[in-house]
N, C-alpha and C positions, 0 to 999 in steps of 0.2 A: 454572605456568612453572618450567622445569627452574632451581635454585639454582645457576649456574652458576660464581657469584665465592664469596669466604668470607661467611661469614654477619655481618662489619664492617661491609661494604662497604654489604652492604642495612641496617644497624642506622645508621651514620652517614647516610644520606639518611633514612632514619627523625626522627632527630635532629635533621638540619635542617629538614625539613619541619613538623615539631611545633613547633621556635624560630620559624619564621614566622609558623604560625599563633597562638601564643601571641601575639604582639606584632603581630599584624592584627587580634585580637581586643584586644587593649587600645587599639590607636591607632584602632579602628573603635567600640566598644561601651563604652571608655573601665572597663574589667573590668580589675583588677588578677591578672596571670597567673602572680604570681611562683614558686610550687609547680609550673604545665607549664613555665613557662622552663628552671628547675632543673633539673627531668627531662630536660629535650629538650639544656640542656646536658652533664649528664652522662653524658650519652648517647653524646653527639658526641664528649665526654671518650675515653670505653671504647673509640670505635670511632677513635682516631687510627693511622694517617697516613691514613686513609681520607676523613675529615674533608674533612682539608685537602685533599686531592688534589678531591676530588668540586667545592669550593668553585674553586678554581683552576682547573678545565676548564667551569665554567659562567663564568666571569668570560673565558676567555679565546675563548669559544664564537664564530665566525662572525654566529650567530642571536641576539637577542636573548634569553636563556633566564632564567628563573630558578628556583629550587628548587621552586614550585611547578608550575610547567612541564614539567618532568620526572619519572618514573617509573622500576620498576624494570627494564623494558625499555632505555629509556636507556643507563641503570648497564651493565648486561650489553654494549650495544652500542657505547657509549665504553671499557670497562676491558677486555674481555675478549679 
């Protein structure tokens, strides 16, 4: 897939997608994730305002959507 946005934009859904599943594996498997949380935060850190933005157009979505729901097709067809 052609990398169409800056390489943030894919790093922040990176980001959050990793904070999910960290914390679907601890509310599921009862696994303390605190070392991927970390990462997946600071991740999300590096990649701001992209972050935020990505978070803000799933919450304001039409569709029911959530972070795992969405890919980097998505991304590319919401920002770009």
């Amino acid at each position: 897939m052609d990398k169409s946005l800056p390489e943030q934009a894919y790093n922040a859904l990176k980001g959050l997608k990793a904070q999910a599943a960290a914390v679907n594996d601890q509310i599921e498997n009862g696994h303390q994730c605190r070392k991927a949380l970390s990462e997946a935060q600071q991740l999300m850190a590096a990649s701001q305002p992209w972050t935020s933005a990505i978070v803000k157009k799933l919450m304001s979505s039409k569709e029911p959507l959530s972070v795992e729901d969405v890919d980097d097709a998505w991304l590319v067809k919401v920002f770009a």
